[in-house]
LUMTIKOL-643348 format. One record per residue (C-alpha): residue number from 1; residue in one letter; x, y, z. Coordinates in steps of 0.5 Angstrom, whole numbers. Layout:
<voses>
<vose><seq>NUM</seq><type>a</type><u>X</u><v>Y</v><w>Z</w></vose>
...
</voses>
This chain:
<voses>
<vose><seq>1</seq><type>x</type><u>0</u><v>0</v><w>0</w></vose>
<vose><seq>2</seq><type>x</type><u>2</u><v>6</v><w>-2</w></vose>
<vose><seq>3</seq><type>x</type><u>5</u><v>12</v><w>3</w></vose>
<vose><seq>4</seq><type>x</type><u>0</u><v>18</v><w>2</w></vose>
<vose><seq>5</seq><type>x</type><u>-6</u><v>12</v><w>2</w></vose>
<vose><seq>6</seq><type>x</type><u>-3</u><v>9</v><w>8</w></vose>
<vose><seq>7</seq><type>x</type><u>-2</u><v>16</v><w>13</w></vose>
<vose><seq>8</seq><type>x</type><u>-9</u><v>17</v><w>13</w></vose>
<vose><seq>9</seq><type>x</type><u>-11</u><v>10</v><w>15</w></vose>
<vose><seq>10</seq><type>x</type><u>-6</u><v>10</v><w>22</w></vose>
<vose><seq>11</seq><type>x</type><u>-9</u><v>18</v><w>23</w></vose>
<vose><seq>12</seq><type>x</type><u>-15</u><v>15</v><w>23</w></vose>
<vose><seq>13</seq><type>x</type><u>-13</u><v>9</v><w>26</w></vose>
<vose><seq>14</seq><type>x</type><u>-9</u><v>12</v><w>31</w></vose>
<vose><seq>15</seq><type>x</type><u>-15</u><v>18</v><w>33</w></vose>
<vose><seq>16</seq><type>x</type><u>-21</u><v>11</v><w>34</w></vose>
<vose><seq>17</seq><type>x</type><u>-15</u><v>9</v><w>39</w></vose>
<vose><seq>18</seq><type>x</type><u>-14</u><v>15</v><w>43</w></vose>
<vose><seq>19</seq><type>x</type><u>-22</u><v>16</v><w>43</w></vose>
<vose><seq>20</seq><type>x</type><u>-23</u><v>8</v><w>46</w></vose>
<vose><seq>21</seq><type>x</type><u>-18</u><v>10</v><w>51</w></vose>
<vose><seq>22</seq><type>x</type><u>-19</u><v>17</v><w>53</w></vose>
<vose><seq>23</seq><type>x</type><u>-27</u><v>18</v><w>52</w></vose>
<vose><seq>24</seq><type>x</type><u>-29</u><v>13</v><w>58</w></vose>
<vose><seq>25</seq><type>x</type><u>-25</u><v>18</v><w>62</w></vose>
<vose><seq>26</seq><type>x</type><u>-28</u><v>24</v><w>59</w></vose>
<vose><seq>27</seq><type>x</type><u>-35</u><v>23</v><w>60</w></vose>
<vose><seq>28</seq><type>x</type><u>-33</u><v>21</v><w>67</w></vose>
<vose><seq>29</seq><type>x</type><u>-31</u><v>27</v><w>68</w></vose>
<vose><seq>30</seq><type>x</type><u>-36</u><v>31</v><w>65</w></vose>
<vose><seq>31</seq><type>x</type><u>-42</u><v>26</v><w>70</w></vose>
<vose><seq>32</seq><type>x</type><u>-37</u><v>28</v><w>75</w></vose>
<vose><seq>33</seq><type>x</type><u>-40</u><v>35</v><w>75</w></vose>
<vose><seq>34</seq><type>x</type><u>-48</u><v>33</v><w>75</w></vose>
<vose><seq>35</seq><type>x</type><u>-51</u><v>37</v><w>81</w></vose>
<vose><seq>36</seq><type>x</type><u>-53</u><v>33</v><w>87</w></vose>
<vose><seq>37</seq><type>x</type><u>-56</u><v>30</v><w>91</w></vose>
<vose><seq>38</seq><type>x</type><u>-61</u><v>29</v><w>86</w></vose>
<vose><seq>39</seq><type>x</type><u>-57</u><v>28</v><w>81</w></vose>
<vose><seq>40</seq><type>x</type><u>-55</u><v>22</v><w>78</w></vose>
<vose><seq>41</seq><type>x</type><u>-51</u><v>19</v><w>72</w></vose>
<vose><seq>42</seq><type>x</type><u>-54</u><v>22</v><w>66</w></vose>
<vose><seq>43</seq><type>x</type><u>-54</u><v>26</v><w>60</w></vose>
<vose><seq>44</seq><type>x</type><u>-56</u><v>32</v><w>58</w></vose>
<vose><seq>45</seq><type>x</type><u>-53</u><v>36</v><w>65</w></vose>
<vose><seq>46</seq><type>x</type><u>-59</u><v>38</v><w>68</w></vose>
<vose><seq>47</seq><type>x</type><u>-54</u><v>43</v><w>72</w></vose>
<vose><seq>48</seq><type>x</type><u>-47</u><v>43</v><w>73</w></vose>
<vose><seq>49</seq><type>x</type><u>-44</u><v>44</v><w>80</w></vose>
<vose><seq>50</seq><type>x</type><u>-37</u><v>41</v><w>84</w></vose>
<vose><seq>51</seq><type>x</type><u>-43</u><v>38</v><w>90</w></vose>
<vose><seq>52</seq><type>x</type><u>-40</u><v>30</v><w>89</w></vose>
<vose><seq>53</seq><type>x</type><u>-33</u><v>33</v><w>91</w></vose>
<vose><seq>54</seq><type>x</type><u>-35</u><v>37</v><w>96</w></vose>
<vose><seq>55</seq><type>x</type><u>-38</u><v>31</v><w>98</w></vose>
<vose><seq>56</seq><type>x</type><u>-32</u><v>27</v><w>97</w></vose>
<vose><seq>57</seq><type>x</type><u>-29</u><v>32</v><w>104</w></vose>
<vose><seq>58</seq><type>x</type><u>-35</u><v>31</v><w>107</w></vose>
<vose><seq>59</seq><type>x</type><u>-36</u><v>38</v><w>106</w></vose>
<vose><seq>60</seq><type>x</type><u>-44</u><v>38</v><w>105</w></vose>
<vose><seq>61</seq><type>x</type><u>-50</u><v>38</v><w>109</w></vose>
<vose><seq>62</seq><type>x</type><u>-53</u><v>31</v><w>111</w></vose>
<vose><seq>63</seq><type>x</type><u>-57</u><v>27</v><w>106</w></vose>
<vose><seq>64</seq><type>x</type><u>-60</u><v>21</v><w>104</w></vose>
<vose><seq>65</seq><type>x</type><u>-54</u><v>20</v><w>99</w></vose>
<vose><seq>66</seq><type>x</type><u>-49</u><v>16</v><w>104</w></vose>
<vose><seq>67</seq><type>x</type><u>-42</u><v>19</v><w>104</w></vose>
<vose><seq>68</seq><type>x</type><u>-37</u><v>15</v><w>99</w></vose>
<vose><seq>69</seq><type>x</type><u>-33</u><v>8</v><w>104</w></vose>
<vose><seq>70</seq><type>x</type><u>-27</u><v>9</v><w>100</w></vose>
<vose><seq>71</seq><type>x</type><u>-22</u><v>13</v><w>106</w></vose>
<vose><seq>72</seq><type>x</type><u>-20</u><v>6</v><w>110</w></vose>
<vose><seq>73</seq><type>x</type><u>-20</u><v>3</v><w>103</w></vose>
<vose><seq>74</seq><type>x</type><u>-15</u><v>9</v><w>100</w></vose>
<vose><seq>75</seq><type>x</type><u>-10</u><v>8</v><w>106</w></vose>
<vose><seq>76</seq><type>x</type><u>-10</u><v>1</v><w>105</w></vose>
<vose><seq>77</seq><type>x</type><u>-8</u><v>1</v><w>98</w></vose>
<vose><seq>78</seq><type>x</type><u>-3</u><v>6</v><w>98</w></vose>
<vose><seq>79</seq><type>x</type><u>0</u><v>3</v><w>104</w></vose>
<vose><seq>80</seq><type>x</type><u>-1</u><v>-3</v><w>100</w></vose>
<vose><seq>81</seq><type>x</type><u>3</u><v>-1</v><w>93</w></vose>
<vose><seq>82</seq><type>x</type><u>9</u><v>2</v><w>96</w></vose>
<vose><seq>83</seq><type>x</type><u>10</u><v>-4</v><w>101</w></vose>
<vose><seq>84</seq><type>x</type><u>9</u><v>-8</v><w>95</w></vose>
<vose><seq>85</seq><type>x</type><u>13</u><v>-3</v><w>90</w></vose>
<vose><seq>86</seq><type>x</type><u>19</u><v>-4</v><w>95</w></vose>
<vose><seq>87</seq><type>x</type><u>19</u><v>-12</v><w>96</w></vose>
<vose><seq>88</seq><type>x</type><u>19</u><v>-13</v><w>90</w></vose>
<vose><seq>89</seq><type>x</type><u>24</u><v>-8</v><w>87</w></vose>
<vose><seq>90</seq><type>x</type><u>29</u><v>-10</v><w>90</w></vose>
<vose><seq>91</seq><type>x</type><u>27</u><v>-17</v><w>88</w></vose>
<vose><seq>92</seq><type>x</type><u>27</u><v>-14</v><w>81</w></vose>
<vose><seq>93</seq><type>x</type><u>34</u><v>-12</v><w>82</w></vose>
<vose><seq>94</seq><type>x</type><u>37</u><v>-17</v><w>85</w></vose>
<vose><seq>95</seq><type>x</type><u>35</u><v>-22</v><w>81</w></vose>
<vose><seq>96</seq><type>x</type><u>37</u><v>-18</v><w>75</w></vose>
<vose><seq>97</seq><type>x</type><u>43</u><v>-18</v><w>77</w></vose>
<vose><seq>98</seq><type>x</type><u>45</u><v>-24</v><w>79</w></vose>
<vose><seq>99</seq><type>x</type><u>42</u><v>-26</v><w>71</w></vose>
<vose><seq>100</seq><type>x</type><u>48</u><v>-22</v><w>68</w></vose>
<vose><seq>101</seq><type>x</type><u>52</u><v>-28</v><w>69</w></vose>
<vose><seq>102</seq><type>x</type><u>50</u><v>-35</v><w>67</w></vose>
<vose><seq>103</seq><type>x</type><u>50</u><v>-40</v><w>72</w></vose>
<vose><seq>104</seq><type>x</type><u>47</u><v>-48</v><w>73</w></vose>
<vose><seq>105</seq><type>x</type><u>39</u><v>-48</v><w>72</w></vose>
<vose><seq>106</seq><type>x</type><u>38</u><v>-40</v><w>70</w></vose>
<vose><seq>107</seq><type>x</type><u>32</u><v>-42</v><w>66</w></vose>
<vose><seq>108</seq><type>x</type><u>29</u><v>-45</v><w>69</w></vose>
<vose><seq>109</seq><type>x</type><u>29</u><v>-40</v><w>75</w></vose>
<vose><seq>110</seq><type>x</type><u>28</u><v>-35</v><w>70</w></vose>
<vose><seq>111</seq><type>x</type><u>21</u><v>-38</v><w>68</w></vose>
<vose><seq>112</seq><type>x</type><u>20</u><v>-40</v><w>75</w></vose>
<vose><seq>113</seq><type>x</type><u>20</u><v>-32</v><w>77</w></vose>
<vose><seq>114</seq><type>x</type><u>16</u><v>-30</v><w>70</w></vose>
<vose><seq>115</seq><type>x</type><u>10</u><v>-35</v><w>71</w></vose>
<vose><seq>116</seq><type>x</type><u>8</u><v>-31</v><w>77</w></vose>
<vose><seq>117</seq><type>x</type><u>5</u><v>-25</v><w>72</w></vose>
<vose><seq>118</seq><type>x</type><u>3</u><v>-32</v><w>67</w></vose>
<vose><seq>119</seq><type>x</type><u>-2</u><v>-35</v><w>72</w></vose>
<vose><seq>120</seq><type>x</type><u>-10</u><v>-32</v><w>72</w></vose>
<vose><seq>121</seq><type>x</type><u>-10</u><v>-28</v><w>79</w></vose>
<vose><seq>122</seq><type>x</type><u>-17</u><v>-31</v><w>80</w></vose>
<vose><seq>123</seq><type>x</type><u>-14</u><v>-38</v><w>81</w></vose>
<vose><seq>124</seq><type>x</type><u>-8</u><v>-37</v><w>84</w></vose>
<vose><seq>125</seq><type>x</type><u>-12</u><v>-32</v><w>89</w></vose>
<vose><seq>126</seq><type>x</type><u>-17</u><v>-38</v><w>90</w></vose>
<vose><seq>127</seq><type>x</type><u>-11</u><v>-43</v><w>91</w></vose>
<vose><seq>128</seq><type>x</type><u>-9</u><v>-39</v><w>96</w></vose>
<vose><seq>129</seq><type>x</type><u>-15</u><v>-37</v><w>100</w></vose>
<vose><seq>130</seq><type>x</type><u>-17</u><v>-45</v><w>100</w></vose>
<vose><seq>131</seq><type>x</type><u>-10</u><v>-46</v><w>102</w></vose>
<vose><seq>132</seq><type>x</type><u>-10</u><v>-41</v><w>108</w></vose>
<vose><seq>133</seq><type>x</type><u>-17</u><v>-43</v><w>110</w></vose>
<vose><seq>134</seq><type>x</type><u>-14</u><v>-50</v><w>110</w></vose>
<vose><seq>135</seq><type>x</type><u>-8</u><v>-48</v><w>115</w></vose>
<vose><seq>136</seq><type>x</type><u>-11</u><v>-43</v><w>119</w></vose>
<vose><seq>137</seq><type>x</type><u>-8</u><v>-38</v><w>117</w></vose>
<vose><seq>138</seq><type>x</type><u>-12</u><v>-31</v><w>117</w></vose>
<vose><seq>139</seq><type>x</type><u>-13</u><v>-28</v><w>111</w></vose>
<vose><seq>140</seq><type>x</type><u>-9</u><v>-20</v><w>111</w></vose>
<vose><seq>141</seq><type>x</type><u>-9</u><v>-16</v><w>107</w></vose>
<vose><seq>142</seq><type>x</type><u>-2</u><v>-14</v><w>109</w></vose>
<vose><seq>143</seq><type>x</type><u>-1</u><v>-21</v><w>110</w></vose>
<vose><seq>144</seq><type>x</type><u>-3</u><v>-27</v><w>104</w></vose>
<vose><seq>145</seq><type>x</type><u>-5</u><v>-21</v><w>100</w></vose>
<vose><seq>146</seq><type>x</type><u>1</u><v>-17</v><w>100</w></vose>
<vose><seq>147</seq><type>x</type><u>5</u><v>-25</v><w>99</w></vose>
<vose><seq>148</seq><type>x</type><u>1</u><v>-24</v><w>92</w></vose>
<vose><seq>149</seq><type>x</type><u>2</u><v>-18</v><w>91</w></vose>
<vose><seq>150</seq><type>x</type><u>9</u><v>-18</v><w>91</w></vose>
<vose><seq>151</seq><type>x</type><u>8</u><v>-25</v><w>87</w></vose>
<vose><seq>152</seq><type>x</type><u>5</u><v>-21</v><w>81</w></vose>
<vose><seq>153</seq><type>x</type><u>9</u><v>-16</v><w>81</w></vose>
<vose><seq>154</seq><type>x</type><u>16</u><v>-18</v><w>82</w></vose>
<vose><seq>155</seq><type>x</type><u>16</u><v>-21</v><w>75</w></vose>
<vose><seq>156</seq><type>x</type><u>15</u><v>-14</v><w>71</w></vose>
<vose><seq>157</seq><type>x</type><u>20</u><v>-11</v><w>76</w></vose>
<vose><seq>158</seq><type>x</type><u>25</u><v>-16</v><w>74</w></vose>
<vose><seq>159</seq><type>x</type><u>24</u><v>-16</v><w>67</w></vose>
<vose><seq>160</seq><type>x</type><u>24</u><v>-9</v><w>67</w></vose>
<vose><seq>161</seq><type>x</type><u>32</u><v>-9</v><w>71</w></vose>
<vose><seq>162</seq><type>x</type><u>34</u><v>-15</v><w>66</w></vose>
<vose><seq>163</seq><type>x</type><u>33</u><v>-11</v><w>60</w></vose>
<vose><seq>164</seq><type>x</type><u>37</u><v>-5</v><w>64</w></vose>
<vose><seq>165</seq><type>x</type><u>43</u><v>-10</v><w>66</w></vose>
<vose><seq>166</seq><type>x</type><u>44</u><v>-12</v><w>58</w></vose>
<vose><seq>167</seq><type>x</type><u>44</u><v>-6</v><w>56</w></vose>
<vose><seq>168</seq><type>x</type><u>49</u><v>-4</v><w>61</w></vose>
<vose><seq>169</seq><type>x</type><u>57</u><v>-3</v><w>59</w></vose>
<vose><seq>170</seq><type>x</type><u>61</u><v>-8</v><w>65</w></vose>
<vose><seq>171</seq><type>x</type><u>68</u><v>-4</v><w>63</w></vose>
<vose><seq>172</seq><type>x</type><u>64</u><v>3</v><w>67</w></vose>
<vose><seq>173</seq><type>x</type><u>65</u><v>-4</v><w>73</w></vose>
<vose><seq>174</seq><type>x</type><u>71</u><v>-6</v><w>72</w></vose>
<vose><seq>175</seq><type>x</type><u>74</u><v>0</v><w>71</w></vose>
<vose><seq>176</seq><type>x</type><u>72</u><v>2</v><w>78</w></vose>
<vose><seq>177</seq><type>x</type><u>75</u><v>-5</v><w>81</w></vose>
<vose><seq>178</seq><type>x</type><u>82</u><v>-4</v><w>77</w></vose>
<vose><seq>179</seq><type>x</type><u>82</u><v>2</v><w>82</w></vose>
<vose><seq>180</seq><type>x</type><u>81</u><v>-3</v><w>88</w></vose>
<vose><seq>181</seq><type>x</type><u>73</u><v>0</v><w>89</w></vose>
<vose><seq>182</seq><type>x</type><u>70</u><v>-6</v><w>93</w></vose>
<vose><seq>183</seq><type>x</type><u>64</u><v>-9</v><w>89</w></vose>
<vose><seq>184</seq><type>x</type><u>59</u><v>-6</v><w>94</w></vose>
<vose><seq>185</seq><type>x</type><u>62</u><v>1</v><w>94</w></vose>
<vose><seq>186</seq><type>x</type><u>62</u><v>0</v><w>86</w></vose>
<vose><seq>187</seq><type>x</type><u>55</u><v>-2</v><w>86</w></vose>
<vose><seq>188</seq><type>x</type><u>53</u><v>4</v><w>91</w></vose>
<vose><seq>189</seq><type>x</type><u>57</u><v>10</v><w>88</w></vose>
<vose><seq>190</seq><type>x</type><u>57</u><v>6</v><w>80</w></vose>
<vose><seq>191</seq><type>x</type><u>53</u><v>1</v><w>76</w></vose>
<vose><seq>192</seq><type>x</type><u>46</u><v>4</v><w>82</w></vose>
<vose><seq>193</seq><type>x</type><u>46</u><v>11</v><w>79</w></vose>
<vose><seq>194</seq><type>x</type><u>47</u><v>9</v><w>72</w></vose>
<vose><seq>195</seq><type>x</type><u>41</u><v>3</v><w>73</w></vose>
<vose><seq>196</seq><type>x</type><u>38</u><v>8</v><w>77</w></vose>
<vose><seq>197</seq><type>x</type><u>33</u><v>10</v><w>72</w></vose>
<vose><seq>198</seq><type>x</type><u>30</u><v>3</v><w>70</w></vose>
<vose><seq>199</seq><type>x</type><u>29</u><v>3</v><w>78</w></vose>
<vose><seq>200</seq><type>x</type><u>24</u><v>9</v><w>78</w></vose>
<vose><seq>201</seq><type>x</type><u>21</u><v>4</v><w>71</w></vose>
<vose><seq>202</seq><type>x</type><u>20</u><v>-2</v><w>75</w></vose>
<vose><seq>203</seq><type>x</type><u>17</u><v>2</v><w>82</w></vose>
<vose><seq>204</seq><type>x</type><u>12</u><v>5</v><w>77</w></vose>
<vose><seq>205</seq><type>x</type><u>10</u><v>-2</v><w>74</w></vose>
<vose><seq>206</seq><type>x</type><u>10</u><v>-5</v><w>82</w></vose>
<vose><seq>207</seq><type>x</type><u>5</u><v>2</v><w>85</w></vose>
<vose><seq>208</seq><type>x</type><u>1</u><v>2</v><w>79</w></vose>
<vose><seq>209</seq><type>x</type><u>0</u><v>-6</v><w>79</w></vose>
<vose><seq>210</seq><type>x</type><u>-1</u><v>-7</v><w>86</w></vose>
<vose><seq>211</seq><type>x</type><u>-6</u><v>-1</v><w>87</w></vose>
<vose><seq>212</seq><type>x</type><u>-12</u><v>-3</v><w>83</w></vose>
<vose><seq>213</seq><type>x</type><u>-11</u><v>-11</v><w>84</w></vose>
<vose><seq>214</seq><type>x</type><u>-17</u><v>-14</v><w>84</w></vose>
<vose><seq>215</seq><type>x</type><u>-18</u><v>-21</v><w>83</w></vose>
<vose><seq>216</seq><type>x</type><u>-12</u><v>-24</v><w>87</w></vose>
<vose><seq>217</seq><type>x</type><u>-14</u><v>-18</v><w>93</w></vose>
<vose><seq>218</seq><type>x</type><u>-22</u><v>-21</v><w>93</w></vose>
<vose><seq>219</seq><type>x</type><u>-20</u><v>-27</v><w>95</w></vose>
<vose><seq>220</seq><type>x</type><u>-14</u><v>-25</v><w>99</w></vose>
<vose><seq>221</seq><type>x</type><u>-15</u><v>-19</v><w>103</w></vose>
<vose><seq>222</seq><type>x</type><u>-21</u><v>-22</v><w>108</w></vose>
<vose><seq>223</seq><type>x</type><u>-25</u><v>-18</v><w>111</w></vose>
<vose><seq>224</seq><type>x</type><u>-21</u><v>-10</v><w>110</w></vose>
<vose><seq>225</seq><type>x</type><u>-23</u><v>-8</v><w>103</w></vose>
<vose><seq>226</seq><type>x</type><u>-18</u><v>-5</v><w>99</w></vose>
<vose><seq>227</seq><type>x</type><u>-20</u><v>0</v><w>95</w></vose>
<vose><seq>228</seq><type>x</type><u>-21</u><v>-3</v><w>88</w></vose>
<vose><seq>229</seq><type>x</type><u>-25</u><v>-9</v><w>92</w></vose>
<vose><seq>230</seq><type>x</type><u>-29</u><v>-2</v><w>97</w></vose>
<vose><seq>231</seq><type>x</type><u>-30</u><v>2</v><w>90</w></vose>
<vose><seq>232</seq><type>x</type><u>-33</u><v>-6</v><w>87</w></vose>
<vose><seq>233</seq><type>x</type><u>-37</u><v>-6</v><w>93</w></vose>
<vose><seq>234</seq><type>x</type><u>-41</u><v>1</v><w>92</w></vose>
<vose><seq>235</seq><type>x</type><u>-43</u><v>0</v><w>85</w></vose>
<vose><seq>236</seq><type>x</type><u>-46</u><v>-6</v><w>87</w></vose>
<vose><seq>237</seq><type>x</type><u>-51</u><v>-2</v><w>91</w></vose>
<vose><seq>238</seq><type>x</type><u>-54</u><v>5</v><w>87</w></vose>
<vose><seq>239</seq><type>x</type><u>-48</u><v>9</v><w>83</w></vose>
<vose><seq>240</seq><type>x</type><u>-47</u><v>16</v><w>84</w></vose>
<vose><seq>241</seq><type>x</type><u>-44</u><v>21</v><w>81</w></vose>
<vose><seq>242</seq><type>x</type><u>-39</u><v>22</v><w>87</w></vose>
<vose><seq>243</seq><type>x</type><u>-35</u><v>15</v><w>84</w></vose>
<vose><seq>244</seq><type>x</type><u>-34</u><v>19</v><w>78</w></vose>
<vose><seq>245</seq><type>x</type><u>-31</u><v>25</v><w>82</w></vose>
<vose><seq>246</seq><type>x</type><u>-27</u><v>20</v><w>86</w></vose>
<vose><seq>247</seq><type>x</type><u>-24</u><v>17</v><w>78</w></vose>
<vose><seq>248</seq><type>x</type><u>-22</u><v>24</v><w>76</w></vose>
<vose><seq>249</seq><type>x</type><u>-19</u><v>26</v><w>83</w></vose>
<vose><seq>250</seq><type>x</type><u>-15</u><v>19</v><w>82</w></vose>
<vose><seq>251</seq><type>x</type><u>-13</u><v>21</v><w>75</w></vose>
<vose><seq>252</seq><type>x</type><u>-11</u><v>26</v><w>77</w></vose>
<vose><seq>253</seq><type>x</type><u>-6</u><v>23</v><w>82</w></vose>
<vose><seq>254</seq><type>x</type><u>-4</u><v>19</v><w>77</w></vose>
<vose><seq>255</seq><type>x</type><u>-2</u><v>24</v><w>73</w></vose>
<vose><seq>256</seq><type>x</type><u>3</u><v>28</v><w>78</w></vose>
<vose><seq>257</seq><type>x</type><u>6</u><v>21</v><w>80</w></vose>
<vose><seq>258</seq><type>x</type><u>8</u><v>21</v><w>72</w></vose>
<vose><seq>259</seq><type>x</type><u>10</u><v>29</v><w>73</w></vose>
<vose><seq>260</seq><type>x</type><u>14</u><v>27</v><w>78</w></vose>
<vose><seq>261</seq><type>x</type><u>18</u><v>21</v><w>75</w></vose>
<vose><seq>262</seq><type>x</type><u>19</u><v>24</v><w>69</w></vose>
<vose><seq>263</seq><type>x</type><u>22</u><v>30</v><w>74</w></vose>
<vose><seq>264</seq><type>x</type><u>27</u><v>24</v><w>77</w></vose>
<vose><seq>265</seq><type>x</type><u>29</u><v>21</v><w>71</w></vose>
<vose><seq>266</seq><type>x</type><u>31</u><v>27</v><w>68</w></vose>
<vose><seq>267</seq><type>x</type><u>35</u><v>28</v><w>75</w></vose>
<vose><seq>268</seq><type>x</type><u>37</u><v>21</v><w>74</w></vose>
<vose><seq>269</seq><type>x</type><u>40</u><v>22</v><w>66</w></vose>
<vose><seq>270</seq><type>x</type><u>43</u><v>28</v><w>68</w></vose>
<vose><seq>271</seq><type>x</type><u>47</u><v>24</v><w>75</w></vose>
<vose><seq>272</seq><type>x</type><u>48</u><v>18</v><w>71</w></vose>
<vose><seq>273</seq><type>x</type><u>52</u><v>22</v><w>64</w></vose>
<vose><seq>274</seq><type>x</type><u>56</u><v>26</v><w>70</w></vose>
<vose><seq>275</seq><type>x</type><u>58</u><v>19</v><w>72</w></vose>
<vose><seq>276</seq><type>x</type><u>60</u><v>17</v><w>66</w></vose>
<vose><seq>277</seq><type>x</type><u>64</u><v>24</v><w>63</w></vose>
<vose><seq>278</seq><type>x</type><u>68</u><v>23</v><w>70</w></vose>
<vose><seq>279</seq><type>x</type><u>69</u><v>15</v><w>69</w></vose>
<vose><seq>280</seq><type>x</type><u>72</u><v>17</v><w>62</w></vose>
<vose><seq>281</seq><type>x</type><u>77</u><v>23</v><w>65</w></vose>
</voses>
């Protein structure tokens, strides 16, 4: 197919992709605005008002709408990610690592930790609340959630660092340990500050994977509600706006968590280039 025919194809294409993509969240947004407490999920707006987020902050008077149960279901998610982002991180890192030199059955480690993202969320968090249930063990979501977790998380985060450390130069390295710098101290102040960017990728991957989990966290939180699972919950008893000004407010923090990964990457190229200018004087 001829170029001046293909180029009007992938524009057109590539508008419907972004549509499918971004309008659910357009029209979220504008549901959002829907006047309240009487208003509800429908077009045309009958009035446009900021009422189901004031009713976030509980900044309304009383009314027959009940208020969104997402604040203890919001702490535990956070909590949750970050302590999921950090496990499985430096399970990422470690791992990748030790990958950049061959060693006795590496292939079958290497699929052993992949199969943790290949196998359904739903059958591995059945398979383990049945297991729990059989021992006794309590179900947390700090505890055999955040197991699960940490399972599904950690493959992206090593394949992510495996990709860093085969574009990795090992004479930056050598260089240091020919000048007697210890492996530890050459990781410290060499090879971490230049991977250092591929980290923030997989702590991206880790947090965002983690925070809105459900099915593995369905049968494996017990009864404290994470915030997918409380939000689940809410759609199944009456829908009203104020979800939706709820998902505008989480995009929005989405979107400063992207702001401020691309600041520190940018920090970290800047640091990672002088480490290798000082490297080469």
């Amino acid at each position: 197919m001829h170029a001046p025919v293909l180029k009007p194809i992938l524009a057109v294409y590539t508008a419907l992709f972004l549509l499918f993509l971004y309008g659910p969240l357009l029209v979220l947004a504008i549901l959002s605005f829907q006047s309240g407490p009487e208003g509800g999920p429908q077009f045309p707006i009958v009035e446009w008002s900021t009422y189901w987020y004031r009713d976030l902050f509980g900044l309304n008077p009383p009314s027959r709408i009940a208020p969104l149960p997402i604040s203890d279901g919001l702490v535990r998610s956070l909590a949750l990610a970050l302590m999921t982002t950090v496990v499985s991180t430096v399970l990422g890192v470690m791992s990748a690592q030790a990958f950049r030199q061959k060693f006795t059955g590496s292939g079958f480690v290497f699929y052993l930790i992949v199969l943790g993202m290949m196998v359904p969320g739903v059958l591995v968090g059945l398979g383990t609340a049945l297991l729990a249930n059989s021992f006794g063990i309590d179900r947390h979501w700090w505890g055999t959630a955040f197991v699960l977790h940490v399972v599904y998380t950690f493959p992206f985060a090593f394949l992510v660092m495996l990709a860093i450390f085969n574009r990795f130069d090992p004479t930056i390295e050598e260089a240091a340990w020919s000048l007697g710098v210890p492996p530890g101290r050459t990781f410290r102040k060499v090879t971490f500050p230049l991977i250092f960017p591929g980290v923030l990728s997989a702590m991206l991957f880790c947090f965002t994977l983690s925070y809105d989990e459900f099915a593995r966290t369905l049968f494996a939180s017990g009864r404290d509600l994470t915030l997918p699972l409380a939000i689940y919950g809410t759609f199944a008893v009456e829908i009203h706006p104020n979800i939706f000004a709820f998902g505008v407010l989480t995009t929005l923090f989405s979107l400063a968590l992207l702001g401020i990964y691309a600041i520190l990457m940018s920090l970290s190229v800047r640091r990672a280039q002088r480490v290798l200018v000082q490297e080469e004087a």
